[in-house]
Structures are given as C-alpha cells and as structure tokens.
C-alpha positions in Angstrom: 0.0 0.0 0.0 1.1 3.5 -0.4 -0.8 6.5 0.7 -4.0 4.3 0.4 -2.9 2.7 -3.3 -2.9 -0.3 -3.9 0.3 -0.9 -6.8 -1.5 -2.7 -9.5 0.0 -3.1 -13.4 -2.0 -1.0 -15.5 -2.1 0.9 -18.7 -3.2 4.4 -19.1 -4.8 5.7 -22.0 -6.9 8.6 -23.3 -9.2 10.4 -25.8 -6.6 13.6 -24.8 -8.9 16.5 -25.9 -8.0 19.7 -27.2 -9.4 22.9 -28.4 -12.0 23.0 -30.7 -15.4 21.3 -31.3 -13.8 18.5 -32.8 -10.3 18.1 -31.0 -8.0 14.9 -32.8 -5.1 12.9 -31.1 -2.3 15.6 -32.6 1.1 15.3 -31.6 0.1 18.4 -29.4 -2.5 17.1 -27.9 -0.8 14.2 -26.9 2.2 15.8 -25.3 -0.3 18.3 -23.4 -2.3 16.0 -22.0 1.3 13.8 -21.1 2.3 16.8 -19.4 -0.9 17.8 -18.0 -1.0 14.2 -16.3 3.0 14.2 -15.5 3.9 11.0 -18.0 3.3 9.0 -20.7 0.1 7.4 -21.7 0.3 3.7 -23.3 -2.9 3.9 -25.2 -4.4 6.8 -27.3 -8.0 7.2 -27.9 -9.4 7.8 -31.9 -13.4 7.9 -32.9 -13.5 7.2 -36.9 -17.2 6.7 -38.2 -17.5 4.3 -41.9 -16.9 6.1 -45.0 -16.3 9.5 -43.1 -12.9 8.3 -41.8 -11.1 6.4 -44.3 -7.5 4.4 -43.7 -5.5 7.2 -44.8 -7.2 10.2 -42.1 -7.0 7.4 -39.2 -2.8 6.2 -40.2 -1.8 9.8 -39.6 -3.0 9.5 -35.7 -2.1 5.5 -35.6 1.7 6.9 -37.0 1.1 9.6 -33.7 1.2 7.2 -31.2 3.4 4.8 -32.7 6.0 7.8 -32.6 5.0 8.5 -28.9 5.5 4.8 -27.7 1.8 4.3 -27.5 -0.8 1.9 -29.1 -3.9 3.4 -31.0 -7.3 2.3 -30.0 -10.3 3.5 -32.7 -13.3 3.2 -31.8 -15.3 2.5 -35.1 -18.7 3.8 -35.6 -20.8 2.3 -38.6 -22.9 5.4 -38.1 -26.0 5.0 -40.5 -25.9 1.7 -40.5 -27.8 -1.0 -38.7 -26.6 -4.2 -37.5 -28.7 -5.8 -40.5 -27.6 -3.4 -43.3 -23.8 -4.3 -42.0 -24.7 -8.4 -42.2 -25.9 -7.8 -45.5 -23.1 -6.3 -46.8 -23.7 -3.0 -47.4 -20.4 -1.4 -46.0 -18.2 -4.0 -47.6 -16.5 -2.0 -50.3 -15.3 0.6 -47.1 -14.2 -2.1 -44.9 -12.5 -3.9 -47.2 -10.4 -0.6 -48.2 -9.5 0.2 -44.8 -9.1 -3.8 -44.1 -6.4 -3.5 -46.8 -4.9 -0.5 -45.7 -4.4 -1.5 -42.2 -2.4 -4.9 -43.7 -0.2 -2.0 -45.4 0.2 -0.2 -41.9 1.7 -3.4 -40.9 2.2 -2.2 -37.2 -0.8 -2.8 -34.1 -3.7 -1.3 -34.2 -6.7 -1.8 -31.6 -10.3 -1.8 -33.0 -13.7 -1.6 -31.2 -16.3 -1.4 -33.8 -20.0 -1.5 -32.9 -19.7 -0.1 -29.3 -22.2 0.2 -26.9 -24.5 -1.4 -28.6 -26.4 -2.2 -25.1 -27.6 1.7 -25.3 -30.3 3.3 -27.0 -28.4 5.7 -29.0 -26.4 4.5 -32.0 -27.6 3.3 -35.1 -26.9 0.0 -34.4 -28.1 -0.2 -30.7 -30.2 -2.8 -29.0 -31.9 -0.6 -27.7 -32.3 2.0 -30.9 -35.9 2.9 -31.6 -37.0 1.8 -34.9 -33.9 0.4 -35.8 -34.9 -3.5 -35.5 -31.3 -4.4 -33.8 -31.3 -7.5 -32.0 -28.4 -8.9 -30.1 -27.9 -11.9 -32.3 -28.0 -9.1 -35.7 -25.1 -7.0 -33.5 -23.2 -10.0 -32.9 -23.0 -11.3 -36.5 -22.7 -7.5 -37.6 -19.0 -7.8 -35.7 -18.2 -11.0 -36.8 -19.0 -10.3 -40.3 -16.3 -7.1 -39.8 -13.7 -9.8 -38.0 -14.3 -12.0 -40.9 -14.0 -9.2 -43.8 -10.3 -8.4 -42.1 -9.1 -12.0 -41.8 -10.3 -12.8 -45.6 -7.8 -9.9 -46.4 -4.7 -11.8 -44.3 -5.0 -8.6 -41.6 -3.0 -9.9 -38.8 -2.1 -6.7 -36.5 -5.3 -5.7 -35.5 -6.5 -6.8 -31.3 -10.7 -7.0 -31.7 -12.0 -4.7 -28.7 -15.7 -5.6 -27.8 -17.5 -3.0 -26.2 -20.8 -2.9 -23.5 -21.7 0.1 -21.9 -21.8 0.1 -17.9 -25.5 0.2 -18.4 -28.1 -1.0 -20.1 -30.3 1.6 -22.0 -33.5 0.6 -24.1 -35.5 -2.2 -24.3 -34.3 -5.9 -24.9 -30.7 -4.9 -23.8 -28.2 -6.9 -21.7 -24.0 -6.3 -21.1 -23.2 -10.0 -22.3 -25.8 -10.3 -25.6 -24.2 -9.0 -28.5 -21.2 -10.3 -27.1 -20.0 -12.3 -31.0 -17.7 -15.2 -29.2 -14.6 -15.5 -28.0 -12.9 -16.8 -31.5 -13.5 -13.2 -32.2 -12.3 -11.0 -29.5 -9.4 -10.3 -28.2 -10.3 -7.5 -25.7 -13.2 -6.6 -23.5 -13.8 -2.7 -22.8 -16.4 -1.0 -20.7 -17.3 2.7 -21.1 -19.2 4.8 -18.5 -19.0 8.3 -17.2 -20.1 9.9 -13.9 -22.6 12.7 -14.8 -23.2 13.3 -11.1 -26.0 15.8 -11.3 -25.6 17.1 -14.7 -28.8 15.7 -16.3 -32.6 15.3 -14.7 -32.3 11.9 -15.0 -28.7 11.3 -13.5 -27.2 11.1 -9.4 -23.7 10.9 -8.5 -22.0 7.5 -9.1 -18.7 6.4 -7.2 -16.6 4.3 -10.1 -17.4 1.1 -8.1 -21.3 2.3 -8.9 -20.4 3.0 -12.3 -19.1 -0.1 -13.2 -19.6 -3.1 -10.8 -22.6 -4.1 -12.6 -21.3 -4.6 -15.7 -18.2 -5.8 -14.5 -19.6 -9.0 -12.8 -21.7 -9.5 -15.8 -18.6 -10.3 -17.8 -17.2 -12.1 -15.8 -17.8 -15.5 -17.2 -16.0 -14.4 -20.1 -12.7 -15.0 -20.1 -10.9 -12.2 -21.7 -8.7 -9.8 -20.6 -10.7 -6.3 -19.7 -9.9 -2.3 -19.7 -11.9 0.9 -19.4 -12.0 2.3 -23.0 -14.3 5.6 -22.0 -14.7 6.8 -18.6 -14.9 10.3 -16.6 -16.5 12.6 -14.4 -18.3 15.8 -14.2 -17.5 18.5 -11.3 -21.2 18.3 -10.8 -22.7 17.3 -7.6 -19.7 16.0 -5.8 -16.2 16.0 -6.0 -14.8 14.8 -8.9 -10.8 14.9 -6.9 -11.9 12.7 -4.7 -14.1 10.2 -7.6 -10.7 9.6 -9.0 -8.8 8.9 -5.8 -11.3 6.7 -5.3 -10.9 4.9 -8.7 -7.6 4.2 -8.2 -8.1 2.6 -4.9 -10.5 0.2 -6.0 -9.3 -1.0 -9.1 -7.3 -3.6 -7.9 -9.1 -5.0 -5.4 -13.1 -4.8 -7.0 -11.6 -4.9 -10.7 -8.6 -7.0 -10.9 -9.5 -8.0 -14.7 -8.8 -4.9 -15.2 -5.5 -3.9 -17.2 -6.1 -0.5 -18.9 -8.3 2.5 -18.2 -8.7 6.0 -20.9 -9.7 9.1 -19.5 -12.1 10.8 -22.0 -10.5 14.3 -21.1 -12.7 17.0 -23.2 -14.8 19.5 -22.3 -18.1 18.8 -23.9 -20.8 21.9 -23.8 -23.8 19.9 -24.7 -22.8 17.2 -22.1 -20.4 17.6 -19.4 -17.0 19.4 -18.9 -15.5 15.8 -18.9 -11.5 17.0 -19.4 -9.7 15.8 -16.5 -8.1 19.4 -15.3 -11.4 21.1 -14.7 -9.4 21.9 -10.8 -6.2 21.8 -9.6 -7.9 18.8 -6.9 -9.0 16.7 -9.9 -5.3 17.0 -11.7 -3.8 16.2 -8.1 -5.7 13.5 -7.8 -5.2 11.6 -11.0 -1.3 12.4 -10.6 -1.3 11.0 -7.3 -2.8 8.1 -8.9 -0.6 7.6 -11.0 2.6 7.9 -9.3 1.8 5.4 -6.8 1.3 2.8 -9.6 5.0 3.7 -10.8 6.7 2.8 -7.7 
C-alpha cells in the first residue's frame, strides 16, 4: 500500500482533448495532455465513423502514437448503418479498403467497432428505436467485420468488444451482442459519472459506475480495460471520484489492465476534461505515481 494505493499493473490511456469542437489525437495534444497528467500514456483514444474516416485520415493518428510509444485504440462507428444493413453487406467496399490498408500499416492497431451497442443511441443499438437491432443481428454484424479483415490476411489488428456500464433501451443486456470469444481479443467498458448534470442522472462512485457490468462479464474469459470513462464536477467532488478509482481498481476490478480518460470539455454534455481543478489533476497524478513505484 502506499498513501492508500494499492500498486497494481495497469495501462493508461486517453481520448486527450484539445481545443475546438472537434479536438483529434495531434502530436500536441498528446504531449499536453502527457504533461498535464506528469507521464506518458500507453494507449491513445481515436473515434473514426465508416466512410467518413477512411485508412488514410486514421494512419496519420495511428503513426502519432506509434511515434509516442503508444498503441492506438479506434473506436469504429458504422454510423448509419444498422446491425442488419452491415450483415448484408452494405459497408463492404469501405471495410475492405480500410481492411487493406491497415495490412499496409503493418504495425498494431486496436479496434472496437459496434460499441455500446447495449444503449439506445447508435444506429446499431439494442436498444435503438425503430432500428430492429437484435443482439444476435449485433453480434454477427462484428463478426461479419472480423471476418472481412481475416479474408484480407490482416493480422495486426487486437478486436475490442464494447458494453456500456448500463443497459439503456428495451431488450438490452451487457453479455448479448457479445460475437464469441474466437472473435475478441479484448473486452472494454465505457461509462461516465454525470453526477448531477442531467434530470435523470445522481452521482455515481466508479465502483457504482461499473460493478454491474463488470460482474456480468465475468464468465467471459478475456482480458478487460476501461476504453471511455470520466466525471463531471457536478454534484460531488470529482478529486476525490478519482482517488477513489484508483483505490478500488485492484481489489473490485482485478480483470482490469487498462483505463482511458475521456479528457474534453463537452458543452452539450459535461466538462468531462480531466483538469477542470487543480484537486482533480492532483488527484489523478497522485494516482498515477503510486502505480510507478
């Protein structure tokens, strides 16, 4: 123990933020959230959507954090598509192109497409309105993505499956979309505090956040990391949520091996950047240093 820590191995990651509406893992951005947070992070954080984002816009950020000494994690959004429309095959031609262009790359690259499918808001959720998503139609949908990549001999890509720390919608569960293990390499779990930003939101510690979800997986033997997660300033104090966090991963999450900050400040949500205070900065250094030694 030290100052309350328990030292546990972990990787730290993060979508790093930035200025503007739609802030990108720069170079910058890298190294001012590194020196924001006092040292390097392992993982960086990317959000490409099909046929927006092509290959060629997400290598530049992939060639980033290769030059940084840290591993790029994309979470891939088939927004506009359904589950269905993806099992039929109607984003082929742009999977394919990035499929091939990742095999080119050469070097590792982390993927977690259809995330949070266990929500209500994507185009491919369970729990989606209208959109006629079941959890066997999400679980094929990734497969048939897995499948497209190892037809084209891709071999440096780790598959991230993603559930949300709660379910959201109707017919929605953290283990159904889940496409078998022959097909994942990693489990993430995203969820935020949003304390009392929202009507319909309280303040959650990260053992309230995430427990639930957590012990749902379980059974399922993969290895497990926090691919989204932060707090808002909003009802409570967000310095102490994240000395909290540290102190409880290892004993109530030992599964877990990595955790990403989502560190931006997001006007129609929540101020979710980790240095909204001084206290919150402290406390994620603090954090941090006791898991180096």
């Amino acid at each position: 123990m030290q100052g309350g820590y328990m030292k546990k191995e972990l990787l730290l990651g993060a979508w790093v933020g930035g200025t503007g509406l739609y802030p990108q893992p720069t170079e910058d951005n890298i190294q001012s959230f590194q020196a924001l947070q006092g040292g390097h992070i392992d993982l960086v954080s990317l959000f490409a959507q099909f046929d927006v984002n092509c290959w060629d816009w997400v290598e530049q950020f992939a060639e980033t954090a290769r030059k940084n000494g840290s591993t790029l994690v994309v979470t891939w959004m088939p927004t506009g598509y359904s589950a269905h429309k993806i099992i039929e095959g109607e984003a082929d031609p742009y999977i394919q192109h990035f499929a091939k262009g990742v095999k080119s790359y050469g070097k590792e690259i982390w993927l977690r497409p259809l995330h949070e499918a266990n929500g209500d808001w994507y185009d491919w959720g369970v729990g989606k309105l209208g959109a006629g998503n079941t959890d066997e139609d999400v679980a094929e949908a990734f497969r048939h993505i897995v499948r497209i990549f190892r037809e084209e001999s891709v071999d440096n890509v780790k598959w991230v499956w993603t559930t949300n720390s709660s379910n959201v919608g109707e017919n929605t569960t953290f283990t159904g979309t889940y496409p078998g293990d022959e097909y994942v390499d990693y489990i993430s779990i995203d969820g935020y505090n949003w304390g009392n930003k929202k009507c319909w939101s309280r303040w959650k510690s990260f053992s309230q956040v995430f427990k639930k979800s957590y012990t749902a997986l379980s059974n399922i033997d993969k290895p497990v990391f926090i691919a989204e997660t932060s707090c808002t300033e909003s009802g409570g104090s967000k310095a102490e949520w994240i000395a909290d966090m540290f102190k409880v991963l290892p004993a109530e999450f030992p599964k877990i091996f990595a955790i990403m900050w989502f560190s931006q400040s997001k006007s129609f949500e929540a101020d979710w950047a980790l240095d909204t205070s001084k206290a919150a900065v402290d406390a994620w250094k603090a954090g941090v240093n006791a898991l180096a030694g």
